[in-house]
N, C-alpha and C positions, 0 to 999 in steps of 0.2 A: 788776144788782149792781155796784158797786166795783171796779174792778178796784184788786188790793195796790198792787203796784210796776209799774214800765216795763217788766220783763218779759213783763208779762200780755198787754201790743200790738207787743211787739217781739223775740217767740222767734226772729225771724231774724238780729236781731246774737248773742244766745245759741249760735246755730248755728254763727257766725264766730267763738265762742270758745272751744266744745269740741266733738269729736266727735258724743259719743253723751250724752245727755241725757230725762232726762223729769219731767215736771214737773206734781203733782198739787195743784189746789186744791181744799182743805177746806172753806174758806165763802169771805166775800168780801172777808175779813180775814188770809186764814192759805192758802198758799202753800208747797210746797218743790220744790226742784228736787234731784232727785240725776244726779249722774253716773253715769255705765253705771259699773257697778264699779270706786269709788275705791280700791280697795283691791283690786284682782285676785287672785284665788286665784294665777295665774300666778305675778303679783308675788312673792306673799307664799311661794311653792313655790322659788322664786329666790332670795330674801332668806334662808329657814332653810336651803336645801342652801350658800349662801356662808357664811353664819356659821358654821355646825356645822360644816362640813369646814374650816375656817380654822385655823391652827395656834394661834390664842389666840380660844375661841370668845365668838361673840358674837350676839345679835339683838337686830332693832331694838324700842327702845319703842313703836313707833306699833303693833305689832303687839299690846300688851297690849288695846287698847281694840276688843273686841268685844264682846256686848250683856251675859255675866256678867264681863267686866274693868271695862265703864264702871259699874258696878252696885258692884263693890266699890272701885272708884278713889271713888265717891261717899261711901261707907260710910268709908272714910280720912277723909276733908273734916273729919269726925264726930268725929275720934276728940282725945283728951282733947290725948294724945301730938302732935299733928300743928296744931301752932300756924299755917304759914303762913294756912292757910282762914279762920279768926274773925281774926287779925291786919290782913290784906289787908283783909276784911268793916269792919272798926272804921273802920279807913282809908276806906274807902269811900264810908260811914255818915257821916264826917266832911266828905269834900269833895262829893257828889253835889251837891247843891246849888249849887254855885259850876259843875257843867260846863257847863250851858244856857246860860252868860252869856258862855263862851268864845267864842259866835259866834251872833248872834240867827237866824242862816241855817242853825248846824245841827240836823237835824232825824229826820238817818237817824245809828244805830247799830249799826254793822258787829262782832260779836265771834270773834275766830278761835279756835278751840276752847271753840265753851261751854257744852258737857254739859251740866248742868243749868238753867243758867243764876239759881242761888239767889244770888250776891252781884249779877250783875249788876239785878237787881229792884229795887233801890235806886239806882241811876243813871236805871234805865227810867221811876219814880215820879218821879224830880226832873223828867227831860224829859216825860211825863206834866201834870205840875201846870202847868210854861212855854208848850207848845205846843198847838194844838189836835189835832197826830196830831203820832205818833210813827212810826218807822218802824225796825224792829230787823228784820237781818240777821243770825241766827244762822249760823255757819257752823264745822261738825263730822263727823269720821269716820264717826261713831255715828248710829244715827238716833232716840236719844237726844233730841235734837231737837226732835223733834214731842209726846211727852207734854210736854216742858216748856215747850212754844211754848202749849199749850194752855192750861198753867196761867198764864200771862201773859195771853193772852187772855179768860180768865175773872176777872181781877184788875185789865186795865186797860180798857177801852172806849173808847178811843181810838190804842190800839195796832194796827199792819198789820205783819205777818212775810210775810217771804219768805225762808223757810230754804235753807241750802243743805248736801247733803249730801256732803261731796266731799274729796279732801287738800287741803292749806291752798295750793300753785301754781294749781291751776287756779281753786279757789274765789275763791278772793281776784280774782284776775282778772274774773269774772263780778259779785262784792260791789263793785266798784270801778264797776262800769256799773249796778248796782243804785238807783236814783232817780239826780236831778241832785242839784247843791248838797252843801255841803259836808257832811264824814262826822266822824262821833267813831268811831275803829278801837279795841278795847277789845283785849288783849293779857294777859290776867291769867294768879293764879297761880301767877308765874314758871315759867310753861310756856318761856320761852327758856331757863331755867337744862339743859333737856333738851338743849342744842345744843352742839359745840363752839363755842368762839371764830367758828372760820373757818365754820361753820355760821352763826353767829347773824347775821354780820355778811351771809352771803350772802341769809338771809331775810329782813333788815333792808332790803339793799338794795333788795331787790326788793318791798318794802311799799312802801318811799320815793317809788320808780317808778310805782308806781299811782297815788299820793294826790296831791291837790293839792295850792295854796299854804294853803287854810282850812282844810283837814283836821288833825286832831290824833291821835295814837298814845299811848291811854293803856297803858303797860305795867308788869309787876309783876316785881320784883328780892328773890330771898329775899337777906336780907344775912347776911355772914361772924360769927359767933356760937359760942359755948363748942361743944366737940366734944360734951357728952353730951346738949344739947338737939338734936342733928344728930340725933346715932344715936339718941335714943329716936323723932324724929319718922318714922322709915324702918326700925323695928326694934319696932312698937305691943306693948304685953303681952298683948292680945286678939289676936295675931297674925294680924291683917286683909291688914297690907302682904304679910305671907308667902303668904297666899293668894292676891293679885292677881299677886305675882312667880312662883308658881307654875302661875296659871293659863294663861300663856303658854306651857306644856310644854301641859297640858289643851287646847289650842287647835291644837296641833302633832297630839295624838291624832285629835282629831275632823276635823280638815280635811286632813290628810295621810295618814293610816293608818296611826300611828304607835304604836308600844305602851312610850312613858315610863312608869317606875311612879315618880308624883309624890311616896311615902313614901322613895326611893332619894335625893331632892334635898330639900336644906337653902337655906333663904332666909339671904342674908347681906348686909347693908350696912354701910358703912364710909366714914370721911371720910378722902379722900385731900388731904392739907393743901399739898402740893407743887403740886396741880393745884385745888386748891381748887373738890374738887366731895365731896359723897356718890356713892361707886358701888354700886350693887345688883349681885349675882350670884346666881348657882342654883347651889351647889356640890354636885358626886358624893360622895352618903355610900360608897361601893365599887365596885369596878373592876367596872365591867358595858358594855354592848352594846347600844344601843337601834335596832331597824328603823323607818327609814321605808318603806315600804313604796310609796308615790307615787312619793316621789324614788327609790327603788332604790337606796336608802344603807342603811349600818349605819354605826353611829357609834359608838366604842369611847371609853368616860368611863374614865380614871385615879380611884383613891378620892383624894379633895380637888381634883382639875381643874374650874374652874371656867366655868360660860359668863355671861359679862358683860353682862350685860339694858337700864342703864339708868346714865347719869350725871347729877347733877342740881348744877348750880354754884349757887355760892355768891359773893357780888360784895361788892365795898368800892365808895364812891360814886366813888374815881378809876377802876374798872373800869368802871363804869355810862359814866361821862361820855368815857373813852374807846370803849365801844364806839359809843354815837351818832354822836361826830366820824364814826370811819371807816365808817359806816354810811351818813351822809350825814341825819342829824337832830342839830339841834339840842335841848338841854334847856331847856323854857321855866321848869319848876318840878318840884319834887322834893315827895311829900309819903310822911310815914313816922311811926310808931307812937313812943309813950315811950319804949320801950324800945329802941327803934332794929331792930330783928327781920325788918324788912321794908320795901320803900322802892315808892311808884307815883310812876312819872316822865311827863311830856306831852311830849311829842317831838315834835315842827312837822319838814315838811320842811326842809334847809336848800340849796335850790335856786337 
């Protein structure tokens, strides 16, 4: 058989780049590696006793996406109300075609968080029709993954995965030695709108640092837009988003031993125009008490005290073009929707 990628003969550099590691292939086309627990329960028991006990509470987003988070963060994509998904998708739809020509050398497509991977399928078709193989590196929390790896592989025949399942530090690192020659890093979304400033630029940096001089960083910018198309897209009338923000308490029950009653919190989002992001919170409908019972906490909720889940920025194109400079990428092209709603940028090192 085939072997996928350079992993398949060379699990000993893999071992020089992360611990613990394993690595199941499916046929002779389809590959995934997961890290020994990218997501540690440890972790994730550390991360909810600091936020809850934090005097202005908080948990991380990364922690919505477990197998019924990534299941309804899908179900969002969907919805009438939540325009970045089909916006970005049009975008997409419009330049695929032009990315194969970016570099006749590249051949492998590295995507860092790509749950399902339904928009990227039309970049995969354009490198698809150009190349004799393609080569896509999905790489996501979720193991998610693998039905959707599947569904590419039964749609392309000239497609090779080698997924990887892991947080996006270590992964990247491992997608970066994933084939030779140069890579298209897909970045959609605006999955960075989730980061602070000094976040984005620290994950920036460290993308910069992996990639070569041919590599390109295709990335997705929700742009700054009327407040009531914000909040209806983070506030759906099917109240979908309310259910994925409160699955995060659900998630607290089942893996800590925790007894949230998820009818006592209210889903709330709001555009905070100073900082220019949407924030999500879980707010206490009444003054109650919730046990963890793991952690050996009790957490005492005030009625309206809120725990802050998730920020999602919003950019003007001199935001865009400033974070690259300090990131250390250049902007080679900008490409963005009529109605201006959303922006994909190609970012080159600038080394």
């Amino acid at each position: 058989k085939e072997n996928t990628l350079v992993f398949s003969n060379n699990l000993a550099k893999l071992d020089s780049l992360v611990d613990s590691f394993k690595r199941e292939i499916y046929s002779e086309r389809f590959a995934v590696i997961s890290l020994e627990n990218p997501v540690s329960n440890g972790d994730f028991a550390d991360d909810v006793k600091t936020g809850l006990t934090n005097s202005t509470k908080y948990l991380f987003p990364k922690y919505f996406y477990d197998s019924k988070g990534s299941e309804l963060f899908e179900e969002i994509t969907k919805l009438e109300e939540y325009y970045p998904t089909e916006t970005e998708r049009s975008i997409i739809k419009n330049i695929s075609i032009r990315l194969p020509q970016l570099d006749a050398n590249i051949s492998t497509i590295v995507e860092i968080g790509s749950g399902s991977s339904e928009k990227t399928r039309h970049i995969i078709e354009a490198f698809s029709h150009a190349r004799d193989k393609v080569y896509y590196v999905p790489l996501d929390i979720s193991d998610i993954i693998i039905e959707s790896s599947k569904k590419l592989l039964q749609e392309f025949e000239n497609i090779y995965i080698e997924g990887i399942i892991s947080e996006y530090e270590n992964g990247l690192q491992i997608a970066s030695e994933v084939n030779e020659g140069p890579k298209l890093y897909l970045f959609l979304g605006s999955s960075i709108g989730n980061f602070t400033h000094e976040e984005s630029i620290a994950f920036l940096e460290n993308l910069s640092s992996i990639m070569q001089d041919h590599d390109r960083l295709l990335i997705g910018f929700d742009r700054i837009k009327d407040r009531n198309i914000l909040q209806k897209a983070y506030d759906d009338s099917k109240g979908v988003t309310a259910k994925f923000n409160l699955n995060i308490l659900e998630r607290i029950n089942k893996e800590l031993n925790a007894d949230f009653n998820l009818k006592a919190f209210d889903h709330l989002s709001k555009f905070n125009e100073e900082k220019s992001r949407i924030e999500m919170h879980l707010v206490s409908n009444k003054l109650q008490k919730v046990t963890i019972r793991d952690l050996g906490q009790q957490i005492q909720f005030e009625s309206g005290e809120t725990i802050h889940t998730e920020n999602s920025y919003k950019y003007t194109q001199a935001m865009i073009n400033r974070l690259a400079e300090e990131s250390g990428f250049k902007i080679e092209e900008n490409f963005t929707d009529s109605r201006d709603y959303f922006s994909l940028c190609l970012f080159k090192t600038n080394k």
